[in-house]
Each structure stands twice: as C-alpha cells, then as structure tokens.
C-alpha positions as CSV (number, residue, x, y, z in Angstrom):
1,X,-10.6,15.6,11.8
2,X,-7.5,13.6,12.3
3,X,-4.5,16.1,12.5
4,X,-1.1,14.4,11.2
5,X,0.7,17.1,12.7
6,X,0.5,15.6,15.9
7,X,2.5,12.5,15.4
8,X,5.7,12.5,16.5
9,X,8.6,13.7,14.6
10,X,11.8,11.9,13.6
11,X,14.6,11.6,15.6
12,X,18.3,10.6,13.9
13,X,17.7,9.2,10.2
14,X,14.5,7.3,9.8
15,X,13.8,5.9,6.1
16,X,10.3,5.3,4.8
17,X,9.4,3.9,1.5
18,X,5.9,4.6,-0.1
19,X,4.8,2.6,-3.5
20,X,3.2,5.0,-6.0
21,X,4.3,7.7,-4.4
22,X,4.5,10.5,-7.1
23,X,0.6,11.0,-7.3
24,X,-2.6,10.7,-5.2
25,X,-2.8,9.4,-1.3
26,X,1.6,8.2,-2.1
27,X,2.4,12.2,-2.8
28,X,0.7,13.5,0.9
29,X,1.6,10.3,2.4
30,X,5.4,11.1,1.5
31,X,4.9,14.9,1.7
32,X,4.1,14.1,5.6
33,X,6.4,11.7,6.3
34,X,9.5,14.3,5.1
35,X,7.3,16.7,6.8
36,X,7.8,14.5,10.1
37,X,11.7,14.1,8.9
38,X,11.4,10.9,7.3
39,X,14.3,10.2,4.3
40,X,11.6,8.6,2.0
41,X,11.6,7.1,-1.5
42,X,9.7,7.0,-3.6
43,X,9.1,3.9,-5.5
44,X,7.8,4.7,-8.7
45,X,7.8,3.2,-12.6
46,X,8.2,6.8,-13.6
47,X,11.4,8.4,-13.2
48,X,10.2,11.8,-14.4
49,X,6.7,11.4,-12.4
50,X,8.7,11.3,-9.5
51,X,10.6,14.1,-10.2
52,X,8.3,16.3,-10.6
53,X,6.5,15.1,-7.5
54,X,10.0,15.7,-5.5
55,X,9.6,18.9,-6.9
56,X,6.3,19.8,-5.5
57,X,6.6,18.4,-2.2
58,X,9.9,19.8,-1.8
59,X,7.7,23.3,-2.6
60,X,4.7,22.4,-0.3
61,X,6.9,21.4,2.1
62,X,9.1,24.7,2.2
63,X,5.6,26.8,2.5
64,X,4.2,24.5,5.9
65,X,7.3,25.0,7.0
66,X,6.8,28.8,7.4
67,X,3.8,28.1,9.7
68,X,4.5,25.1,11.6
69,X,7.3,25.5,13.8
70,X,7.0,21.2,14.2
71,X,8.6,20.4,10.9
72,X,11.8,18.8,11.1
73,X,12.8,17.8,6.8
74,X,13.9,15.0,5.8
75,X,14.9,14.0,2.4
76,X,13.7,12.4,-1.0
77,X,14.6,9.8,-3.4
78,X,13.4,8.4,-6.4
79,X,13.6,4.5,-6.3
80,X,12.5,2.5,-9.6
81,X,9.7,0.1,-8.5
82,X,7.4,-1.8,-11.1
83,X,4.7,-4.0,-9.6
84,X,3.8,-5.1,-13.1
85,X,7.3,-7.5,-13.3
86,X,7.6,-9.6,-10.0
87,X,11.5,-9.8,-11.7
88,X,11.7,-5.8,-11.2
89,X,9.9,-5.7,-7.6
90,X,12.3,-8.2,-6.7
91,X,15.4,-6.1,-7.8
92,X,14.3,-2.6,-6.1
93,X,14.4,-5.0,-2.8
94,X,17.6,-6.4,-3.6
95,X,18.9,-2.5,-4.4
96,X,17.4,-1.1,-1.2
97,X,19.1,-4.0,0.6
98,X,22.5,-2.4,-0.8
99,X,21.5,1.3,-0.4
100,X,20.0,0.7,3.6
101,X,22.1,-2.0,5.5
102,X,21.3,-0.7,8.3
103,X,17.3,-1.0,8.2
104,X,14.4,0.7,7.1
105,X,11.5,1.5,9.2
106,X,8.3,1.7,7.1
107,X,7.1,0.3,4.0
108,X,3.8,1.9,2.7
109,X,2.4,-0.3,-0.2
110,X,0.6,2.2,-1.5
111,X,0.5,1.6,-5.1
112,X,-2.9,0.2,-7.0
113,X,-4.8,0.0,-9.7
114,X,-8.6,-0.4,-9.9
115,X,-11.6,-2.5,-12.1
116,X,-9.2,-2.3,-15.2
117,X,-10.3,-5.6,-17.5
118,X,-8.3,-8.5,-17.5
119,X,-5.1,-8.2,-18.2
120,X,-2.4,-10.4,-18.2
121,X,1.0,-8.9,-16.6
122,X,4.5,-10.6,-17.9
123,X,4.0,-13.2,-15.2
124,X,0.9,-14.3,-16.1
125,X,-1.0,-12.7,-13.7
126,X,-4.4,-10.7,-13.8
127,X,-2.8,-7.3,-13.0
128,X,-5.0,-5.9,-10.2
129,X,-4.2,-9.0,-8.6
130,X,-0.3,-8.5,-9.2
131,X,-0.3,-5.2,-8.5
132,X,-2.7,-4.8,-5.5
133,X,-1.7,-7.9,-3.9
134,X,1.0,-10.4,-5.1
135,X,4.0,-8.1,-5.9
136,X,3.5,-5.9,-2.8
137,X,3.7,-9.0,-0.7
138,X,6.8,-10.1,-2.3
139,X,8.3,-6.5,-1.8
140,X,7.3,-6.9,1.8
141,X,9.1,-10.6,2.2
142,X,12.1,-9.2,1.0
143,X,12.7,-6.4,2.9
144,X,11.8,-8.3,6.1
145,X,15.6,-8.5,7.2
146,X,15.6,-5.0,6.4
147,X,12.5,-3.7,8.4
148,X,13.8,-6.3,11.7
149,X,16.7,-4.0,12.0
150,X,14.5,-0.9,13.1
151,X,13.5,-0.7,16.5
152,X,9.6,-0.2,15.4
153,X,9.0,-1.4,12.1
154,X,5.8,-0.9,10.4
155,X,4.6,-2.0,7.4
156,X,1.0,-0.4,5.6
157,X,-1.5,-1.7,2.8
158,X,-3.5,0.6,1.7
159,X,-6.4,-1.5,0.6
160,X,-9.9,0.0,0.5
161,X,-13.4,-0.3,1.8
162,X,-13.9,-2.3,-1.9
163,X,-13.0,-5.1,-0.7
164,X,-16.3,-5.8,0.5
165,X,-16.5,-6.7,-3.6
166,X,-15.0,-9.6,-3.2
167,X,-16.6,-12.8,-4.5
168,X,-17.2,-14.3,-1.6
169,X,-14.3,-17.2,-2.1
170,X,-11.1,-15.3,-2.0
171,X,-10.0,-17.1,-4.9
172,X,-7.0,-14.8,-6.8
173,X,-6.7,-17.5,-9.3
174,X,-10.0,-17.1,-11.0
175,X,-9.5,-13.9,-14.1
176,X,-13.5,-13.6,-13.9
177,X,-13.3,-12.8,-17.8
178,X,-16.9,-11.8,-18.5
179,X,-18.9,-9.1,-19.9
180,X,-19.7,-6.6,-18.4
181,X,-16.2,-5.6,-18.0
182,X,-16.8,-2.8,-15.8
183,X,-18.8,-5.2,-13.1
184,X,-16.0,-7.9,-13.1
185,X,-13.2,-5.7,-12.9
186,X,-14.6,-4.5,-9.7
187,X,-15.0,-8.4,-8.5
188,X,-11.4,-8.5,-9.1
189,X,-10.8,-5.3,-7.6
190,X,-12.3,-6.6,-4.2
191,X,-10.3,-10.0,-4.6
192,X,-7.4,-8.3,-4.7
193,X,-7.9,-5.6,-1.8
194,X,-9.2,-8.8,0.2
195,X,-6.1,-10.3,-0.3
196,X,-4.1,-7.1,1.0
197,X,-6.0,-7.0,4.5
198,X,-5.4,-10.7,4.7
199,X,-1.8,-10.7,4.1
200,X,-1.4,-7.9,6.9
201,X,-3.2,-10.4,9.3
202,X,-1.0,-13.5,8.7
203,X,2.2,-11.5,8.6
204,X,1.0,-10.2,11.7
205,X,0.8,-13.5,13.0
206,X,4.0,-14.5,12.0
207,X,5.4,-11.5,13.8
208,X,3.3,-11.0,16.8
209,X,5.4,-8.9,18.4
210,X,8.3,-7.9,16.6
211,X,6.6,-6.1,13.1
212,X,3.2,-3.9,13.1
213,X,1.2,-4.9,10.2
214,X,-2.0,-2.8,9.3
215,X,-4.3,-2.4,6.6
216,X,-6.2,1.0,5.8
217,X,-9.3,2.3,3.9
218,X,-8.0,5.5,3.1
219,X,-11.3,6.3,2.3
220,X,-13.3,7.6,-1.1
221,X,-10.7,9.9,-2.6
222,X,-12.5,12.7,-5.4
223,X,-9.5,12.9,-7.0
224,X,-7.9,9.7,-6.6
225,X,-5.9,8.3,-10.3
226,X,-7.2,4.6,-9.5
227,X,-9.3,4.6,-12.4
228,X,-6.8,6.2,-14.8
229,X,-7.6,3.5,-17.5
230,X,-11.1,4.4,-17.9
231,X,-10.3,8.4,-18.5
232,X,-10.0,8.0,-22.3
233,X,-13.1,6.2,-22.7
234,X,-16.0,8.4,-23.9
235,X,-18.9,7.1,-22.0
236,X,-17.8,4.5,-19.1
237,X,-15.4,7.0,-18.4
238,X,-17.8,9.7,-18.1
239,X,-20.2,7.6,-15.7
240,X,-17.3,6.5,-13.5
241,X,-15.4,10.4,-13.3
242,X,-19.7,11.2,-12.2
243,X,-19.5,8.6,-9.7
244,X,-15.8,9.6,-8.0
245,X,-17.3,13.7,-8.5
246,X,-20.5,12.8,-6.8
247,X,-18.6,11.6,-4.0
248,X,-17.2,15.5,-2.8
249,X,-20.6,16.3,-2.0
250,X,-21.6,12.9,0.2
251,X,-18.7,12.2,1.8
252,X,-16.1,11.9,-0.2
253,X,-12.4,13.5,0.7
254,X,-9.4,14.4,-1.1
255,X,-6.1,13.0,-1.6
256,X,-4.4,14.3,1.2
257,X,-7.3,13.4,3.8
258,X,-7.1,9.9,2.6
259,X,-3.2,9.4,3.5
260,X,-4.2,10.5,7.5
261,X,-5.1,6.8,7.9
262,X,-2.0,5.6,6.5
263,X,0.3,8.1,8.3
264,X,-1.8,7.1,11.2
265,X,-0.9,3.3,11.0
266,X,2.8,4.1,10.3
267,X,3.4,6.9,12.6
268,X,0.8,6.7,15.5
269,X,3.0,6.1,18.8
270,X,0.4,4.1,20.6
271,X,0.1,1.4,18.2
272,X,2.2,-1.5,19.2
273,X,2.1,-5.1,17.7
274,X,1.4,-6.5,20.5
275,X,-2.1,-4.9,20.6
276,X,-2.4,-3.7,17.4
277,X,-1.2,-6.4,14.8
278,X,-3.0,-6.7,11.6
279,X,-5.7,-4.6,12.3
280,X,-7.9,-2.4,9.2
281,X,-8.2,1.1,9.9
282,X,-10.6,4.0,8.4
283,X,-11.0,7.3,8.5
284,X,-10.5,8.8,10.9
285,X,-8.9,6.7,12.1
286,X,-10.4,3.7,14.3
287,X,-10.3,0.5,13.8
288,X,-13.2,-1.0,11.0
289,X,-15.1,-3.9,10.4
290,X,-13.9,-6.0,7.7
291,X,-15.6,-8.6,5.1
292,X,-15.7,-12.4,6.4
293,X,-13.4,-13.0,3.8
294,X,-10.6,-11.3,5.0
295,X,-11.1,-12.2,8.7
296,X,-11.5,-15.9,8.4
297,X,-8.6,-17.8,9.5
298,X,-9.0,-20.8,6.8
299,X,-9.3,-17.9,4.2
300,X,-6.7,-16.1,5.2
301,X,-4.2,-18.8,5.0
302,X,-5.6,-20.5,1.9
303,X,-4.5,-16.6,0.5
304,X,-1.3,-16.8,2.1
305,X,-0.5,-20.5,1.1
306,X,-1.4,-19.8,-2.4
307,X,0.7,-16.5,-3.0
308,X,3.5,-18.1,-1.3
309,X,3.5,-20.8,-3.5
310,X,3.4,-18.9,-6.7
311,X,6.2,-17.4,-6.3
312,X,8.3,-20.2,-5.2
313,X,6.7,-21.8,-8.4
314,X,7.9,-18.6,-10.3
315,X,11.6,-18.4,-8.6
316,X,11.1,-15.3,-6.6
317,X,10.9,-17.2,-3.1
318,X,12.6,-20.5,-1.5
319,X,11.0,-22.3,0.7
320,X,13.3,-21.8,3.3
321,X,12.5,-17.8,3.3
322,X,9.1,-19.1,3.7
323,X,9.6,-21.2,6.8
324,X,12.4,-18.4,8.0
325,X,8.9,-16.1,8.4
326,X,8.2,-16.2,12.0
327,X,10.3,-14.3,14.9
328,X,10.0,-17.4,17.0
C-alpha cells in the first residue's frame, strides 16, 4: 500500500487549500498535508465543522508526531467556501487573493455531493453539477494568478470511478428529472465527475508546462458522507448505507486510504506537467483508464466551452480571463 509518508516534506511556508475539508477524504487529505508542513485551509460552509475538525487533526497530528520523526507541522485555517453560490465561491477567491499575495501552491477540490435528486442551486443550476463541477472550476480560474506564483503548482479533482455513469453525451445542461430518482441522480452524478476529469485535461492543455492538473478516483470509501442526503430516508437509505457497508468486505477502503491518491497527485515529486498533465489517477496510485467521454477531445472542449460560457453569461468570468488562460 501507498505510504504518504514518503513524500517529501515542506520546506519554507507552503499553503494548500482542500474543499470540504472538515469530513471524509478533505479531513486526511488536510491532516497529511499539515503532517508534511503544509499551512492549509480549509474551505468549508461550516464554520463550526471546521472547527472541530482543526481540533482533531490538530490531535491526530500531535500523536503521529510521537512516532514519526518525518513530521514537520504546519498550520490550519478555516476559510468560508460555499459551492452552492457561484457569488460566494467567487468571494473566498477574491479573499484568498488578499490573504496569500504571494501564491498558493495546491488547490484540492475536494468537495462533492452524490445522486441527490434535482435540485436547483440559487444559480439555477442542478447542484451535483454546481458543486462537483462548475463552481470548482471557477474557484480554480480565479486563483490561477495565485497558483502561477509558486514554483510547482498543482491543482486536484477528486472525481471518482462513477463517472463511468455518465450518459454517454456529456451534456451538464440536461437535469434528467425522472423517476426513479435514485437511478438519475447517479446519471447526473457521472455527468458531473465526467466533467471534473475533463476540466483537468483542458486546463492542462492550456498550461502544458507551467500548472499540474490531475484528476483522482480516490476509490470506494466505507465511510465516505457523499450520500448524506439519503441517511434520513427509511428504506433507500437503508439499501444505499448496505451497498457503501458491503463495500469493506470487497474492496472497499476508508477515508484516509482514499486521500493517498490525492496527496499523491499533489505531493508526488516525480510528477511534472510536462509528463504528467491532466492525467486520472487510482488507487494506488497509477495512472487509470478513463470513460470515452472524458478523453475525447471534441467532448472535452464542448464541456469546457460550455462552463466557460455560463459563467460569463452569469457575471462571474470576462472574456478576457478566458482568452488570458494559456501560459503561451
């Protein structure tokens, strides 16, 4: 198994910033990255979630630290991120800009949610598709300028072997309303972690050299909280909590297993852009096949084209941060 202890450590201040980082694969991903000396925040809607999470990895981290001599800390910080408002994601990246002049070095988009039924964010967006996919990217376009100031900036989405859902189409404007709920929601699901592979892999080519992009399956997680919306219902909940339980006994891994791919993609010294850009990793870790979606180049920038243009439509981009995307 994949030991994160042997990435490197950091040197001088490095700062990391992991969405949904107070629960799940986010709380190990930023337990190991102030493990390996990182100053991280945490972007979280949940002020006192990420408290208390600051609280046990500062704990967690304390005990390793007895028994690996390694461990350089770093530090913590709660940052208020809330994928669900394209107007919010937008101001945490105009704050960090403010707080971090001088760069940032890795942005995990972490953050998810998973086959919830339609439903319609403040922007008028499905919100698996918002939150998996749309408002990560715009996070990621505006801290750019940010992420170009560090000498090897890398930037993760933590998208999932369910993409292989998809419909076939790629097409994040369809809401797939039907019943069953439980079946579409997963269509949508796939659409969405499509689009997040996809969006590594034009980014990547935007920056070929300059930026490493990945995407990761952090693999099936026991005890992940993607399907917290389906816990208080009395019999789809039950059958899906069987399914995720069923998993520890073929395969499945826990929370902190499933951030080694991510730490991996951030961290790993012999990934470079130049040889590694846009690729999808999986346990534990190499490099995985992905669904012809997400690796056609007419797909991918039908995808791109039509994020983009939503949120110039919506205000959030200009054009000419659109055609400022390329280090050539």
């Amino acid at each position: 198994m994949f030991d994160p202890y042997t990435l490197p450590y950091a040197t001088g201040r490095r700062v990391a910033i992991v969405t949904g980082a107070n629960s799940g694969i986010g709380y190990y991903t930023t337990l190991h990255l102030y493990l390996h000396g990182y100053h991280v925040y945490l972007a979280c809607r949940s002020e006192a979630r990420a408290s208390h999470a600051i609280a046990g990895i500062t704990a967690a981290a304390e005990q390793l630290a007895k028994t690996n001599t390694q461990t350089v800390l770093g530090s913590l910080e709660y940052i208020s991120l809330d994928l669900n408002s394209l107007k919010q994601t937008e101001e945490t990246a105009e704050i960090l800009k403010r707080k971090e002049p001088n760069g940032i070095d890795i942005l995990i988009n972490n953050a998810g949610v998973m086959a919830w039924p339609v439903t319609m964010t403040e922007d008028g967006y499905d919100i698996q598709s918002q939150v998996n996919h749309i408002a990560p990217t715009l996070f990621t376009l505006k801290l750019i300028p940010l992420l170009l100031k560090s000498a090897d900036p890398r930037v993760v989405f933590v998208s999932s072997i369910g993409h292989f859902l998809n419909d076939g189409l790629g097409d994040l404007a369809r809401t797939y309303d039907y019943w069953p709920v439980s079946f579409w929601g997963f269509l949508r699901y796939g659409n969405a972690k499509a689009a997040e592979i996809q969006t590594a892999k034009a980014l990547a080519a935007r920056y070929p050299t300059r930026i490493l992009f990945s995407s990761v399956h952090p693999g099936v997680c026991a005890d992940t909280n993607l399907t917290h919306y389906y816990h208080d219902k009395p019999v789809l909940g039950a059958v899906i909590k069987g399914v995720f339980d069923a998993t520890r006994w073929v395969g499945g891994i826990s929370s902190e297993e499933g951030s080694y791919t991510s730490l991996y993609a951030a961290l790993a010294p012999q990934l470079t852009p130049e040889h590694d850009n846009g690729k999808f990793w999986r346990p534990w870790p190499h490099e995985a096949y992905v669904h012809p979606v997400a690796d056609n180049s007419a797909k991918i920038e039908h995808t791109w084209q039509w994020t983009v243009r939503e949120l110039v439509r919506k205000g959030f981009l200009e054009q000419a941060e659109i055609d400022a995307l390329t280090e050539f």
